[in-house]
TORPARO-772549 format. One line per field, with one value per residue (C-alpha): residue in three letters; chain; x, y, z. Coordinates in Angstrom, 1 decimal. Layout:
BEGIN
code ALA:...
unit A:...
east X:...
north Y:...
up Z:...
***
This chain:
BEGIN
code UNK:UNK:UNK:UNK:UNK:UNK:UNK:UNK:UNK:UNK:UNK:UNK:UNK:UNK:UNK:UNK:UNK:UNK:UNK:UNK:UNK:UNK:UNK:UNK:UNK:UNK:UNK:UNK:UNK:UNK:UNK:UNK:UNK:UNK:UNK:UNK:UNK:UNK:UNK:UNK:UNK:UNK:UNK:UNK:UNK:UNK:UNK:UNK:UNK:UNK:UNK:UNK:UNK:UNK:UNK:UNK:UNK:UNK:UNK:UNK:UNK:UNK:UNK:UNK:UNK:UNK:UNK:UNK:UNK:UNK:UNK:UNK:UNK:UNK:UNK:UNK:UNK:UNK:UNK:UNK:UNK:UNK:UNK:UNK:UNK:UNK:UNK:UNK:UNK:UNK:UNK:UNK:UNK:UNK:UNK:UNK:UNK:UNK:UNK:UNK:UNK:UNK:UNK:UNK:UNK:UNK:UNK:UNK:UNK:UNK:UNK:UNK:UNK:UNK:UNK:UNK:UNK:UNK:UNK:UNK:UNK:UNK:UNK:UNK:UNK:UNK:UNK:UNK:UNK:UNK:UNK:UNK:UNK:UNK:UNK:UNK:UNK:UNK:UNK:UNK:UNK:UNK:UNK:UNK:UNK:UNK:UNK:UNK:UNK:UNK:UNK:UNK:UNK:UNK:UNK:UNK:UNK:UNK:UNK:UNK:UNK:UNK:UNK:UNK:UNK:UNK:UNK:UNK:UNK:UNK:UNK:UNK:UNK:UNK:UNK:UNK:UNK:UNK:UNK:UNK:UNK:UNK:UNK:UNK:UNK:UNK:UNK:UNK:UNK:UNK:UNK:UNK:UNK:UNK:UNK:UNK:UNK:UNK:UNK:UNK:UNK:UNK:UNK:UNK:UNK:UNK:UNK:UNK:UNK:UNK:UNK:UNK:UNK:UNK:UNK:UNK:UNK:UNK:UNK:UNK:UNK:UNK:UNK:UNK:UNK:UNK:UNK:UNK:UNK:UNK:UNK:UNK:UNK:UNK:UNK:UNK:UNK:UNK:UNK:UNK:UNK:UNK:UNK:UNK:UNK:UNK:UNK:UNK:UNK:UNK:UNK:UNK:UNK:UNK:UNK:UNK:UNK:UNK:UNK:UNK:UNK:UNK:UNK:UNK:UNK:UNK:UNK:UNK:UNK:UNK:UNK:UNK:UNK:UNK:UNK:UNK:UNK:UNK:UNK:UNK:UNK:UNK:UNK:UNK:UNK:UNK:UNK:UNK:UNK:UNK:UNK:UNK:UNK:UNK:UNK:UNK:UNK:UNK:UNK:UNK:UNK:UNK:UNK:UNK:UNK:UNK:UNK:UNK:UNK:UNK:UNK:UNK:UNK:UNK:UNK:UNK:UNK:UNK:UNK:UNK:UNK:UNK:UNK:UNK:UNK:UNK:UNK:UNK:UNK:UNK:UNK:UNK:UNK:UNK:UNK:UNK:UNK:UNK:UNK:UNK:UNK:UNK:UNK:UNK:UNK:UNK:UNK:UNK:UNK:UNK:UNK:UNK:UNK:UNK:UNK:UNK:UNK:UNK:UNK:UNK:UNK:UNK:UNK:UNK:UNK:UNK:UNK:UNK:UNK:UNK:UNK:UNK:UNK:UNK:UNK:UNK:UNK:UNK:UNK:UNK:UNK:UNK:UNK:UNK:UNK:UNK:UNK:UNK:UNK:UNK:UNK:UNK:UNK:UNK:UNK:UNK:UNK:UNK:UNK:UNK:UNK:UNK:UNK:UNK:UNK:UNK:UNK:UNK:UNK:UNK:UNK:UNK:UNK:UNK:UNK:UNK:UNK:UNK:UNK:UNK:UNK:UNK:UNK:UNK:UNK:UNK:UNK:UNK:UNK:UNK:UNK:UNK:UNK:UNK:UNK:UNK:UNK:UNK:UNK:UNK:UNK:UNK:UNK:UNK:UNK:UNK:UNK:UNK:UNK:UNK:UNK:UNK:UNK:UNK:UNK:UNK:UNK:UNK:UNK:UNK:UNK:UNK:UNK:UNK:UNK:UNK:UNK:UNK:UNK:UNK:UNK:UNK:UNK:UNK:UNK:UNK:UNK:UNK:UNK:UNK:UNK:UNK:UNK:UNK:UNK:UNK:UNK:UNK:UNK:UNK:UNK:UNK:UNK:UNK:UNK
unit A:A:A:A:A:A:A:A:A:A:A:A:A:A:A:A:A:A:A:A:A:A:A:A:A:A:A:A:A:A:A:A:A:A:A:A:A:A:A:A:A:A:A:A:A:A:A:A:A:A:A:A:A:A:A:A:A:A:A:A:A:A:A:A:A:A:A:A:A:A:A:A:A:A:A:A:A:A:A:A:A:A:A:A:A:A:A:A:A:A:A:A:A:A:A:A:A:A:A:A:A:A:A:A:A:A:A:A:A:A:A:A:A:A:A:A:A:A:A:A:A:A:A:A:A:A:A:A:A:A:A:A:A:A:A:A:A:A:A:A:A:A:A:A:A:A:A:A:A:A:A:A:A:A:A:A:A:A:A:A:A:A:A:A:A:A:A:A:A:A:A:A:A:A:A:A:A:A:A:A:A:A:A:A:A:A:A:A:A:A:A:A:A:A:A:A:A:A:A:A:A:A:A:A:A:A:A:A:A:A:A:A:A:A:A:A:A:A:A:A:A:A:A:A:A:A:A:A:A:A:A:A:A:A:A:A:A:A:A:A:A:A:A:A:A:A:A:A:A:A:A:A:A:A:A:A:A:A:A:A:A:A:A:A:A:A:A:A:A:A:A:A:A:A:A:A:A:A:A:A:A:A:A:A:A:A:A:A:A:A:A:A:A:A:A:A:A:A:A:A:A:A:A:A:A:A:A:A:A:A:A:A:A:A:A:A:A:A:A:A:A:A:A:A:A:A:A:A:A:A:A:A:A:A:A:A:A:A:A:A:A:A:A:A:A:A:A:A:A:A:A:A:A:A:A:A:A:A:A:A:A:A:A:A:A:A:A:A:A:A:A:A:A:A:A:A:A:A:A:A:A:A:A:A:A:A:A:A:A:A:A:A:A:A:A:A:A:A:A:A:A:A:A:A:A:A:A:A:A:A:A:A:A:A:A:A:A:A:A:A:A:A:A:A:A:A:A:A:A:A:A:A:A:A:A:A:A:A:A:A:A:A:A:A:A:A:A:A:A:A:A:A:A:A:A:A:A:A:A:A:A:A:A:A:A:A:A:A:A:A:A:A:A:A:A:A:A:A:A:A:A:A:A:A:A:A:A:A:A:A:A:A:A:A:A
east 75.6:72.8:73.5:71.0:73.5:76.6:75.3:74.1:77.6:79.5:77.3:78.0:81.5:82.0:80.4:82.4:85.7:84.4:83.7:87.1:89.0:87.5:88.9:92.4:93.7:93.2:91.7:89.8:87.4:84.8:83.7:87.7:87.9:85.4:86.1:89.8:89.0:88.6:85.0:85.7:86.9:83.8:81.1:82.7:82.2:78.5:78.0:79.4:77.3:74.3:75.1:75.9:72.2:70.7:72.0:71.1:67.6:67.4:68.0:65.8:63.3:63.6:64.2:60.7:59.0:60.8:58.7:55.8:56.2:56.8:54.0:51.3:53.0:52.5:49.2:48.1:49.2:48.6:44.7:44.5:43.9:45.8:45.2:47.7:50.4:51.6:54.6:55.6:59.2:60.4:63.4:61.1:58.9:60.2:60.2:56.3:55.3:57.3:55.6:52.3:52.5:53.0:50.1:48.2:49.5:48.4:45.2:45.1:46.1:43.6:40.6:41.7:41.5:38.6:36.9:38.6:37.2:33.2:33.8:35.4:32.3:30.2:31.5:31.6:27.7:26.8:29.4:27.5:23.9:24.5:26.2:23.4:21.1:23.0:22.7:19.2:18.9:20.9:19.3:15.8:16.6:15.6:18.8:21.9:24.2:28.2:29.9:34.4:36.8:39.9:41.6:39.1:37.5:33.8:32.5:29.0:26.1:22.6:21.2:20.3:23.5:24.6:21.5:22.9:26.2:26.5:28.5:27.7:26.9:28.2:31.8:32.1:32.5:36.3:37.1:38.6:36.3:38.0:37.5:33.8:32.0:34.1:33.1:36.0:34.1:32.2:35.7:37.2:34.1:35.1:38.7:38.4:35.8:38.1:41.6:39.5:39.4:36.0:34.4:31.7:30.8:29.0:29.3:26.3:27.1:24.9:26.7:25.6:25.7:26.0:23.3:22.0:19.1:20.5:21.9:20.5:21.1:21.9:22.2:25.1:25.8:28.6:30.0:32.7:33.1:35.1:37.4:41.0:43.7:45.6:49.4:50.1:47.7:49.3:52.0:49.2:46.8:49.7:50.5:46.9:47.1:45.6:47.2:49.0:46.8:45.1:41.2:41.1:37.9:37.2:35.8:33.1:28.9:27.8:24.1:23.0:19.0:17.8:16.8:16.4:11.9:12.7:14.4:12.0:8.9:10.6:11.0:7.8:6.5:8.5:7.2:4.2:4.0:5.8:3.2:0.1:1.2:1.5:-1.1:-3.3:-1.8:-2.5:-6.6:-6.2:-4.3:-6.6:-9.8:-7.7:-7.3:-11.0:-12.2:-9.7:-10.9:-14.1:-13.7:-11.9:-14.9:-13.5:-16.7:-18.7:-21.4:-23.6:-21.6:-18.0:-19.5:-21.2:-17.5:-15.9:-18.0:-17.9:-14.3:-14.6:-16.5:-14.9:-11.6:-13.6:-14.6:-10.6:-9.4:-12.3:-11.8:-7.9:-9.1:-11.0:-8.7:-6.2:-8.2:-9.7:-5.6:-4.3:-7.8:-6.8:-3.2:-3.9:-6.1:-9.0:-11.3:-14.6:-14.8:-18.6:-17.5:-20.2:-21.0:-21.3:-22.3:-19.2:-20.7:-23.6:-21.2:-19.6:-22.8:-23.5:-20.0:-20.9:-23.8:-22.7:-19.7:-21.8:-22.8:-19.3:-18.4:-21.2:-19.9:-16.7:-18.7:-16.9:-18.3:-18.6:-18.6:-19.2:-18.0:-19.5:-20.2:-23.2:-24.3:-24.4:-20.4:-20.1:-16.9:-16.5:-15.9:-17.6:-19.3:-19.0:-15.3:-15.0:-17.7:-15.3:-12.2:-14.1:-15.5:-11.7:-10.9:-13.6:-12.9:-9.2:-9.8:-12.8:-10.2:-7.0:-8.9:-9.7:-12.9:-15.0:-12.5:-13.5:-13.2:-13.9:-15.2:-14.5:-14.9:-13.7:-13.8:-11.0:-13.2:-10.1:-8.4:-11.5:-10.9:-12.5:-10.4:-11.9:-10.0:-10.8:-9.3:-9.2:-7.7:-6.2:-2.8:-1.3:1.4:5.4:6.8:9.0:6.3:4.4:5.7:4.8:1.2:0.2:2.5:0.8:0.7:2.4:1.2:2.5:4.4:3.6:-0.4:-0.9:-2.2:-5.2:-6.8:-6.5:-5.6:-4.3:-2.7:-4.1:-6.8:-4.8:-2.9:-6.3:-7.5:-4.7:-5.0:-8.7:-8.0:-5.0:-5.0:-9.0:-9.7:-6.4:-6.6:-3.9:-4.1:-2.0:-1.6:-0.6:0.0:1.7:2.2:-0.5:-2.4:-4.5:-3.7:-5.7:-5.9:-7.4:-7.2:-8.0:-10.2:-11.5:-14.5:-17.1:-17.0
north 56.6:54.7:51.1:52.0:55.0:53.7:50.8:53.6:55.5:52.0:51.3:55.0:54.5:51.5:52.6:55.8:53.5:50.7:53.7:55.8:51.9:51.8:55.7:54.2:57.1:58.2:60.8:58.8:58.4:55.6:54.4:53.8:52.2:49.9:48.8:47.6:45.7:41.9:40.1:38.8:42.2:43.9:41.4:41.7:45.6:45.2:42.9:45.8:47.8:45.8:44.8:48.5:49.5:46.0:47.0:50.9:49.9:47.4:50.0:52.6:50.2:49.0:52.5:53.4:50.2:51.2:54.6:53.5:51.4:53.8:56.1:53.3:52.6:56.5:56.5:53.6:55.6:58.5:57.6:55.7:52.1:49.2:48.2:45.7:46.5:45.3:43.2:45.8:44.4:41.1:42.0:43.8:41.0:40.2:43.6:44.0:40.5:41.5:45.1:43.0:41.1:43.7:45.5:41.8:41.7:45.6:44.6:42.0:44.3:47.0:44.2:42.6:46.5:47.2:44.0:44.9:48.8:47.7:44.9:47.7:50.4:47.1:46.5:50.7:50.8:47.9:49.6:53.1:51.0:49.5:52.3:54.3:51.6:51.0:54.9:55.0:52.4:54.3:57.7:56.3:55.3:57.3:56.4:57.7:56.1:56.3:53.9:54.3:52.9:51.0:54.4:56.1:58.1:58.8:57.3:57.5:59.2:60.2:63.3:61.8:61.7:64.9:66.8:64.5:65.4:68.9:68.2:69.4:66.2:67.3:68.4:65.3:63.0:61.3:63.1:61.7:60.8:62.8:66.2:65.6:64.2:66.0:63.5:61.4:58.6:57.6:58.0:55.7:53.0:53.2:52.7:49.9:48.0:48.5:47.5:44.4:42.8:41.4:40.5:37.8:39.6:43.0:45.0:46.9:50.0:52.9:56.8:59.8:62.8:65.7:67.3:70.6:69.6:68.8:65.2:62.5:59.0:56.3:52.8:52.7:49.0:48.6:45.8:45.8:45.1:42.9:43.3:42.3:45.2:45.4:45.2:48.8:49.7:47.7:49.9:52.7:50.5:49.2:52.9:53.4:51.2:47.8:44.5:43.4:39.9:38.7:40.1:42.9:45.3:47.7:49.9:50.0:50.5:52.7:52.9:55.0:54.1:57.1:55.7:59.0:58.6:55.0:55.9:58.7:56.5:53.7:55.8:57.1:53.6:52.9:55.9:55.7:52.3:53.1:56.4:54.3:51.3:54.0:55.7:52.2:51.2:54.3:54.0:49.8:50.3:52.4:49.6:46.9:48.7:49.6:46.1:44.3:46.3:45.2:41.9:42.4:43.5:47.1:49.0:48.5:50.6:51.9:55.0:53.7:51.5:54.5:55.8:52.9:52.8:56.2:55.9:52.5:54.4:57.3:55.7:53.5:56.1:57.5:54.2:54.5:58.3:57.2:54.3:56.2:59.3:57.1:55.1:58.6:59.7:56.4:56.4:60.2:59.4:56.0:58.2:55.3:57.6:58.1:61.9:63.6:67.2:69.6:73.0:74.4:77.3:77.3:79.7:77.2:74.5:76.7:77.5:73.9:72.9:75.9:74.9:71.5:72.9:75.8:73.1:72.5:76.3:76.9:74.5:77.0:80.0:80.8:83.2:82.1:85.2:84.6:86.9:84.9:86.1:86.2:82.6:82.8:82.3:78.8:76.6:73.3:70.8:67.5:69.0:65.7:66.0:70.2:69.7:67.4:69.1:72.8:70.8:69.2:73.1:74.5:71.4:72.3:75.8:75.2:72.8:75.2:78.4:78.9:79.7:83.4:83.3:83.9:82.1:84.0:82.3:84.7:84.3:86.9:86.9:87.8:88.1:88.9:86.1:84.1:82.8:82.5:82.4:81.3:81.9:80.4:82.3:81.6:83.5:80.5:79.7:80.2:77.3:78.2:79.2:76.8:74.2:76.1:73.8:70.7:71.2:68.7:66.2:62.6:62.4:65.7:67.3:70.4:69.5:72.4:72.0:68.3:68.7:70.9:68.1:64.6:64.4:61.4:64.3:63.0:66.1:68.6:66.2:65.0:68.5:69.5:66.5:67.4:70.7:70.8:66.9:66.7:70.1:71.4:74.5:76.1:75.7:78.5:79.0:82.5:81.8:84.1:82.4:83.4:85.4:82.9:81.4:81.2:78.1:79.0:77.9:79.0:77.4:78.6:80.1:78.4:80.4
up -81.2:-82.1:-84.1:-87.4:-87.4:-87.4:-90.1:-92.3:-92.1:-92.7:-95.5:-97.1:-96.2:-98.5:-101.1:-101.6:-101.1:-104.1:-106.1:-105.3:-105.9:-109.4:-110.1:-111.0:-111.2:-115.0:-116.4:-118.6:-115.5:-114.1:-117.6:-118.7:-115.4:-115.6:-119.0:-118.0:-115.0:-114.8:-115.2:-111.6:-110.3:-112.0:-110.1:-107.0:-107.4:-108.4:-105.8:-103.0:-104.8:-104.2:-100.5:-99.7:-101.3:-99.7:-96.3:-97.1:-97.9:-94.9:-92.8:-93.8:-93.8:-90.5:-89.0:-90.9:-88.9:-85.8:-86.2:-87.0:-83.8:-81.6:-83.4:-82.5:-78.7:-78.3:-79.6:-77.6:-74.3:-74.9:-76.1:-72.4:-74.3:-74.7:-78.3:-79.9:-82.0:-85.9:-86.4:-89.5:-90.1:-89.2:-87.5:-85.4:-84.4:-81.4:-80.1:-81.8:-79.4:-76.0:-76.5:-77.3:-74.1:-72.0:-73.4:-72.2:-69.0:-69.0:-69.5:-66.9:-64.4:-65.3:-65.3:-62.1:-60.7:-62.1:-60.8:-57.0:-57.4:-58.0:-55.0:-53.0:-54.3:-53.3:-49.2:-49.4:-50.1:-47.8:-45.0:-45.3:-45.4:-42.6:-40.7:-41.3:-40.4:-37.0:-36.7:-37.1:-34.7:-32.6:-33.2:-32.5:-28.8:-26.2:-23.7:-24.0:-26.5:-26.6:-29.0:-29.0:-31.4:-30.0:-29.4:-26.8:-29.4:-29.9:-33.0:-32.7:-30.5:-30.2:-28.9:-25.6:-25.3:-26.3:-23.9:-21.4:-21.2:-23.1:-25.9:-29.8:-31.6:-35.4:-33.9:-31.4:-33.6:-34.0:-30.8:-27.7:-25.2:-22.4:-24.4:-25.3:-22.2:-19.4:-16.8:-15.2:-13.6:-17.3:-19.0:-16.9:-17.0:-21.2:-20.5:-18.0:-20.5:-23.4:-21.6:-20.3:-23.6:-22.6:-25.3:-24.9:-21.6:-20.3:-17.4:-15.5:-13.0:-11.6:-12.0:-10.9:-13.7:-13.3:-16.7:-17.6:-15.9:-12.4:-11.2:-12.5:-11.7:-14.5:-15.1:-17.7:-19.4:-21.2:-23.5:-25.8:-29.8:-30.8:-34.4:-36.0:-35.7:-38.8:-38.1:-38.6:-36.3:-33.4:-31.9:-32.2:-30.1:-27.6:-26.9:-26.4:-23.6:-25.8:-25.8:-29.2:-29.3:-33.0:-31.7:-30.2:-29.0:-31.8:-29.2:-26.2:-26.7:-23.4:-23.1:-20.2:-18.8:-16.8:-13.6:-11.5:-11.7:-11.3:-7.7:-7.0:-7.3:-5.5:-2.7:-2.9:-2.6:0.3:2.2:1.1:2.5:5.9:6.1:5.5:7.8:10.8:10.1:10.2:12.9:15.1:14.5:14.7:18.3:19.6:18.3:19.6:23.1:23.7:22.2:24.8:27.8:26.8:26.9:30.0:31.6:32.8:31.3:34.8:33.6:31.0:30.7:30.2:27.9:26.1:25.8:24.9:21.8:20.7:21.2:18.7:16.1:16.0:15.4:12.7:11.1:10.9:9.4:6.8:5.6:5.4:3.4:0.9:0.8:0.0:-3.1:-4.0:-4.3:-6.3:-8.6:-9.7:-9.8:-12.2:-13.9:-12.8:-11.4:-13.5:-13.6:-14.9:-15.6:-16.2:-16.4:-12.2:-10.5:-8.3:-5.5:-5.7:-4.6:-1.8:-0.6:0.0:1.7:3.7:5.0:6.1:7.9:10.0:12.6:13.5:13.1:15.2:18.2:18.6:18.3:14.7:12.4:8.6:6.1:2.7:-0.4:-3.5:-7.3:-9.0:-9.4:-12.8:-13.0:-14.0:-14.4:-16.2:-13.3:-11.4:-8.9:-6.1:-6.2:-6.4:-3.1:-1.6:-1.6:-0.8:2.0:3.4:3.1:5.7:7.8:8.3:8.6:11.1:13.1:12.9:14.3:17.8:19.2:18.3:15.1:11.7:8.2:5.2:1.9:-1.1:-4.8:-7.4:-10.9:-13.6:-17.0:-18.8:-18.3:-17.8:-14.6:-11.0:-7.9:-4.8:-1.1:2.4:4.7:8.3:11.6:12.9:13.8:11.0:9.0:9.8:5.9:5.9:6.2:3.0:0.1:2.0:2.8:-0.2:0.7:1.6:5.1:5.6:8.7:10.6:13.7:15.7:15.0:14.9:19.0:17.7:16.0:14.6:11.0:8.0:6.5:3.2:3.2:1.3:-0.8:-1.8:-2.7:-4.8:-7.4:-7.4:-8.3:-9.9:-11.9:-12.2:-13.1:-14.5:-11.7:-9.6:-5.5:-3.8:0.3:2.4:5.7:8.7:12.1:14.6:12.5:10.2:6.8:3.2:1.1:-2.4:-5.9:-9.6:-11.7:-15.6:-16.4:-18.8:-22.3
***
């Protein structure tokens, strides 16, 4: 039972007594009673009276203030503030201040969490700027990035990466490593940097992928991030494989250089370098020979002398065309060459290759026919070069075919497609198909035919970049062994 109670039911409880001890008995009642008692006796009654009414009152009074209390302390939570209360009795004042200063210490709290929520909503909006900064970094590369957190799990990647590895960017991320890239040897490279708790330094290897678009070769760097593990993350990390040090790698930054043209022009320089020194050296030897008999006097006469030079010159005039195929090749290739495109009459341009090849023809008793359109069939080309490479193409075919042969020069026009295809085709020895798709390689010549006639093997290789890089036309080649081959190409028609 609560104390105001109980003093309420003392109170009441006295009160009836005094009253029932002033009865005496008679039936002359409370006014008879009163009337006989003492003066001192009287007083004392009174003054029970008053004290029981003084402590009644008291009561009620403080049991009012008490509710009033409360009433505000409810008000005051349930309203979300933390107003003060009034000190509305004074035997409640002490209760009033302790409620007071927990409402202050309330307050305290709720600044000191406010002022840690905007400096927390603060580091939030500079984390996000700057992740989104260091993705658009990343994003804007054109290698293939892979950054991991300390527990082998991909945090962050761009679509090179993604193309280069086949994964879906949007559902990679927070994934482990081994389930997204699918490659051991590059999950192993992430694990090794990460366990090596390298953090000043980087490591450099070349991998071989295997991508949609074939094997490619890759020069993958790797370095590590350094961060502090909280505690709780520790037997995580040590399970993980990690150490339990103070710094430890927050995860690894893979960036993966694609080195596969890299390789394939490096080795392209190297044989290219190789191809040209033999074939120098070949012309060179045979100068050197001739020169040095020469000297040595073993030209007796006018004759061997005669021979001796012609021998010179012609092998002169080798090392020069190889020279100037081979500038005419790395001009087009650097795009260097100055190229004055106009519109041509292409059978115009056959007709004059033609012309300066019959002589040779002529010598092995070949036949030349010629199939040419209309001359007014113009394309859009630079007439030297076109000449040039036409020219290389009787050459060959005047070389390849045996004597009483014939080479056919044909021109036919597709007006729906608005294109002119011209074909030299020759009843030679024909090319060995599996030979076909390197005809246009530098210094590519075919094994079996290279006794028919001397060659750089730059002719062909020449004639396709004239065609195909110059004039943005299409070479093709038919060929059956013993029978004669066709060398031909597409070019468009002027509008």
């Amino acid at each position: 039972m609560r104390r105001g109670t109980v003093n309420l039911v003392l109170v009441v409880g006295l009160l009836i007594g005094g009253l029932i001890a002033l009865h005496s008995g008679s039936a002359g009642g409370i006014v008879h009673a009163l009337r006989d008692l003492p003066v001192g006796q009287l007083t004392a009654v009174t003054l029970f009276i008053l004290a029981a009414g003084t402590g009644l009152f008291g009561q009620l009074s403080v049991r009012a203030s008490a509710g009033q209390l409360t009433k505000q302390v409810h008000d005051a939570a349930a309203s979300g503030g933390a107003s003060r209360v009034d000190r509305l009795h004074p035997d409640l004042a002490s209760l009033a201040g302790a409620v007071n200063e927990v409402i202050d210490a309330a307050e305290q709290t709720v600044a000191r969490a406010r002022l840690a929520v905007k400096e927390l909503e603060i580091q939030l909006k500079v984390a996000t700027a700057e992740r989104q900064h260091a993705e658009a970094i990343i994003y804007s590369i054109s290698d293939a990035v892979l950054v991991t957190d300390p527990f082998d799990e991909l945090v962050l990647a761009n679509e090179s990466a993604a193309r280069t590895f086949d994964f879906n960017l949007d559902a990679a991320s927070r994934s482990p490593v081994h389930e997204v890239l699918r490659d051991p040897k590059m999950i192993e490279l992430i694990r090794d940097m990460r366990q090596s708790n390298s953090r000043t330094g980087r490591r450099i290897v070349e991998h071989q992928v295997r991508t949609p678009l074939g094997e490619r070769v890759f020069k993958v760097t790797l370095s590590c991030v350094a961060d502090q593990v909280s505690p709780e993350d520790r037997p995580v990390l040590e399970r993980s494989g990690g150490s339990a040090g103070g710094d430890h790698n927050a995860g690894v930054v893979a960036v993966l250089h694609d080195m596969t043209r890299e390789k394939e022009v490096a080795e392209m320089k190297n044989d290219f370098v190789s191809s040209v020194s033999h074939e120098l050296r070949t012309p060179l030897a045979s100068i050197k020979a001739y020169v040095e008999m020469l000297i040595d006097g073993e030209a007796d006469d006018e004759r061997t002398r005669r021979e001796f030079y012609d021998v010179i010159q012609n092998e002169a005039n080798r090392l020069s065309r190889l020279i100037d195929n081979i500038l005419n090749i790395s001009r087009i290739e650097s795009g260097l060459v100055k190229i004055n495109k106009h519109p041509q009459s292409l059978a115009v341009i056959l007709k004059d290759a033609v012309e300066v090849i019959a002589p040779q023809a002529k010598l092995k008793g070949i036949e030349i026919v010629e199939r040419l359109t209309p001359i007014f069939y113009q394309t859009f080309c630079d007439k030297d070069m076109l000449y040039q490479a036409v020219l290389n193409l009787l050459s060959n075919a005047v070389k390849y075919t045996p004597e009483k042969g014939i080479i056919t020069v044909e021109t036919t026009v597709d007006e729906t497609n608005k294109k002119v295809v011209t074909r030299i085709s020759d009843t030679g020895v024909g090319i060995p198909s599996a030979e076909i798709p390197f005809l246009f390689d530098k210094f590519y010549r075919v094994e079996s035919n290279s006794h028919m006639a001397k060659g750089t093997g730059l002719g062909l290789s020449l004639v396709k970049h004239i065609v195909e890089t110059v004039h943005k036309g299409r070479m093709f080649v038919e060929s059956n062994v013993g029978k004669g081959s066709c060398f031909g190409f597409e070019l468009n028609l002027c509008d």
